[in-house]
C-alpha positions in Angstrom: 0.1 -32.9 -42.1 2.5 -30.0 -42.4 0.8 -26.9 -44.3 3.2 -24.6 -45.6 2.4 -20.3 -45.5 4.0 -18.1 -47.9 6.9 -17.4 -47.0 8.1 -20.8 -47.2 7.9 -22.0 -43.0 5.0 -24.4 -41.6 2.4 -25.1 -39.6 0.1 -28.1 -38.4 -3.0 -28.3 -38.2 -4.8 -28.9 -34.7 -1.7 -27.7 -32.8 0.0 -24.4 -31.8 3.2 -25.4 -33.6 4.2 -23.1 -36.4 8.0 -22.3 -38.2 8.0 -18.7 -39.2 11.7 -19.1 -41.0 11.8 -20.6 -44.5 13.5 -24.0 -45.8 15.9 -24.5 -48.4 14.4 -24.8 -51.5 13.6 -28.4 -51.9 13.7 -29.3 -48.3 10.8 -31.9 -47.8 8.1 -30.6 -45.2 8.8 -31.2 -41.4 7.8 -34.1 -40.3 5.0 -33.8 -37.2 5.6 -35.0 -33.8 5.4 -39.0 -33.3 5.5 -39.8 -36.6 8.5 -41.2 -38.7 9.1 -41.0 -42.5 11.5 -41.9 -44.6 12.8 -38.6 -46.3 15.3 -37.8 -49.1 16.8 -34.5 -48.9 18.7 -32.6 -51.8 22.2 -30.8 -51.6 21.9 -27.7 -49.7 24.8 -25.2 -49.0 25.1 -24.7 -45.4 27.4 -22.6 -42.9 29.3 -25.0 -40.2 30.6 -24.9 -37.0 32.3 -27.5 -35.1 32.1 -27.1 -31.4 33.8 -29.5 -28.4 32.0 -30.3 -25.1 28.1 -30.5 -23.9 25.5 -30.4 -26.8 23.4 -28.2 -25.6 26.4 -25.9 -24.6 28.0 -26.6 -28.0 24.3 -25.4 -29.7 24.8 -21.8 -27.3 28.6 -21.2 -29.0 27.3 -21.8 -32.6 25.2 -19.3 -32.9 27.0 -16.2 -32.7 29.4 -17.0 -35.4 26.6 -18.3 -37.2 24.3 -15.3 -37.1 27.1 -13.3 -37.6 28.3 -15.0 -41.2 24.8 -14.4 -42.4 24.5 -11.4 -40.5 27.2 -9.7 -42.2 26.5 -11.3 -45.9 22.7 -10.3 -45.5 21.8 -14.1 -46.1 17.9 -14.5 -44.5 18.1 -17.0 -41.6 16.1 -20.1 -42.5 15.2 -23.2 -40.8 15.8 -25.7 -39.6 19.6 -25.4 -38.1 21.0 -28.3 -38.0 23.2 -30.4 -35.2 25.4 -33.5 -36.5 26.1 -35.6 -33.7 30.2 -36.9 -33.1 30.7 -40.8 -33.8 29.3 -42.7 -31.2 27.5 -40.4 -29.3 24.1 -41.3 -30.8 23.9 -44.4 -28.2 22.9 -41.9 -25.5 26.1 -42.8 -23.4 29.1 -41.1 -22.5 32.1 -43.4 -23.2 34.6 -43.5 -20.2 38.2 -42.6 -20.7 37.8 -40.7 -23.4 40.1 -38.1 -23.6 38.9 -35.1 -25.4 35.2 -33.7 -26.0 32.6 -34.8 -29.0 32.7 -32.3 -31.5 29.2 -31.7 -32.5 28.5 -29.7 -36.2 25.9 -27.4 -36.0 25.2 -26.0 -39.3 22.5 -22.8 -41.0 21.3 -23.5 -44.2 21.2 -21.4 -47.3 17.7 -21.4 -48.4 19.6 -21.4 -51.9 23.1 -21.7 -53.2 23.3 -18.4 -54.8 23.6 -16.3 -51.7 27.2 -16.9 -51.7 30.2 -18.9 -52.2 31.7 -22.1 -50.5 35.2 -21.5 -48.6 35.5 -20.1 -44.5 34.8 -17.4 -42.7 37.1 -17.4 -40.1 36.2 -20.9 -37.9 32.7 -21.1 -39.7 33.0 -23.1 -42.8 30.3 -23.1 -45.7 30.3 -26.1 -47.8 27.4 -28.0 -50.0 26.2 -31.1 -48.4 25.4 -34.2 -50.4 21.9 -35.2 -51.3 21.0 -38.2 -48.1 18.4 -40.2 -47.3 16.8 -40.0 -43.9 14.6 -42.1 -41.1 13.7 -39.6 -39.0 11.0 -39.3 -36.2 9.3 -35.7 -35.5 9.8 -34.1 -31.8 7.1 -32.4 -29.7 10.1 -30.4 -28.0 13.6 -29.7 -28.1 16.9 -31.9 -28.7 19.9 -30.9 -26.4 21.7 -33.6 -27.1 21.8 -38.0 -27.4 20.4 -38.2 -23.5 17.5 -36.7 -23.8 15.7 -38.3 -27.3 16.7 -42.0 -26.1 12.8 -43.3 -26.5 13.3 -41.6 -30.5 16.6 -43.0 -31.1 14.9 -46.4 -30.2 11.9 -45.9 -32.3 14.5 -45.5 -35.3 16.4 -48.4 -34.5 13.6 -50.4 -34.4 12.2 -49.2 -38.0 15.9 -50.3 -39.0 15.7 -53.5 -37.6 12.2 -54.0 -39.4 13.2 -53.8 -42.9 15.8 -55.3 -44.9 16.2 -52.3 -47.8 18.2 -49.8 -45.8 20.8 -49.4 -43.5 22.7 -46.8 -41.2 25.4 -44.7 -43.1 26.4 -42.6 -40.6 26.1 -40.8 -37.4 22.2 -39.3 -36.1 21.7 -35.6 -36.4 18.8 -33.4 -35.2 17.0 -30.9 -37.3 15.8 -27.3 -34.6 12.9 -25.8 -36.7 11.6 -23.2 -34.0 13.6 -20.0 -32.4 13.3 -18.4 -28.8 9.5 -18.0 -28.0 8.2 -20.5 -30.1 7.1 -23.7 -29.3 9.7 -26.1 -30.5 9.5 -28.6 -33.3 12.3 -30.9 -33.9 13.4 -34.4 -35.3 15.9 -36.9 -35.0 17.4 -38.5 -38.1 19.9 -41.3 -39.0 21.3 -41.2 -42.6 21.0 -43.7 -44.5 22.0 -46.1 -47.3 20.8 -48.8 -49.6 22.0 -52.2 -48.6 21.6 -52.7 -52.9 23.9 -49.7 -53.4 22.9 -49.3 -57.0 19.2 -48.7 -55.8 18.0 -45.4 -56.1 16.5 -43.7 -53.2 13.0 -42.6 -53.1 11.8 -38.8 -53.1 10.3 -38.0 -49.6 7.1 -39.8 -49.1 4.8 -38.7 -46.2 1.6 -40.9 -46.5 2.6 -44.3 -48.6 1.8 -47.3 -47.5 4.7 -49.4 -48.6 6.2 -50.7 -45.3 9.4 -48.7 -47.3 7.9 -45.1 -47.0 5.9 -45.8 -43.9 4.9 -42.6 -41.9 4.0 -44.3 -38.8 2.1 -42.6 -35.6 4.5 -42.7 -32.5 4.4 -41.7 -29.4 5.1 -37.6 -29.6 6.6 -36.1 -26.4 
């Protein structure tokens, strides 16, 4: 499992994959390549940017206003950085006929909320997210986009399709823990809800064995 160092980032054990950035306080621990957990994350204050076209190409534009907001507000870059995907494009196909380019969010995090205020900075905008709860499968590489984690998309759908407790409430999003010259670490989520909506979701659980919390080996990339 994930062990964290001291200054809040990660590594795992038996592999060369490390995160030198902090989380957000409270984020749960990445979750290692080929496995899948069910996670609960808490509300987090986060800078957005909302980008048309490519994903990967969307993920390039980003990061200059990005790093520039924190940059100029001296907020300490943390991980992961975060890519909402548009409606629909989590099947891994491009529709035909569609008129105008997904927009794709891709968000930094606030490792807390007192580094500064909510509002907009010009086209980034920095709002506090709401607490969600997560399938997610970790990534032995990079995600640039719906096309290219189609076997992990599947492995989530079929965890879905398993259980009867919890179902998708809304689009996937990938979660980029590592920077240039790093080996990258990723994962894939789909948010999600309680079919019993007065339930209340679970804190993260790495190693239960309820088929609820399962963190189940998969095939890592």
């Amino acid at each position: 499992m994930p062990e964290r160092t001291k200054n809040g980032g990660y590594t795992l054990a038996g592999t060369a994959l490390r995160i030198t950035a902090p989380l957000p306080d409270g984020y749960p621990a990445p979750t290692p390549p080929g496995a899948i957990e069910l996670k609960t994350y808490p509300s987090v204050r986060r800078a957005e940017y909302t980008v048309a076209g490519e994903p990967f190409a969307a993920m390039l534009k980003s990061f200059r206003p990005l790093y520039n907001h924190i940059s100029d507000r001296k907020i300490p870059m943390t991980s992961p950085v975060e890519m909402d995907f548009p409606p629909a494009a989590g099947d891994g196909e491009k529709k035909e006929g569609a008129e105008q380019s997904p927009e794709w969010k891709v968000s930094f995090l606030y490792r807390t909320k007192e580094l500064g205020p909510t509002g907009t900075d010009g086209k980034v905008t920095i709002v506090d997210t709401a607490e969600t709860t997560v399938i997610s499968i970790g990534i032995d590489g990079s995600v640039a986009g719906p096309e290219t984690v189609v076997d992990e998309e599947a492995e989530l759908r079929k965890w879905l399709s398993s259980q009867d407790q919890w179902e998708q409430a809304g689009e996937p999003r990938s979660l980029g823990y590592t920077g240039p010259g790093e080996l990258p670490w990723s994962e894939l989520q789909i948010p999600l809800r309680r079919k019993d909506a007065g339930a209340k979701a679970p804190a993260t659980q790495s190693s239960a064995t309820d088929p609820e919390h399962t963190a189940a080996p998969q095939g890592g990339k």
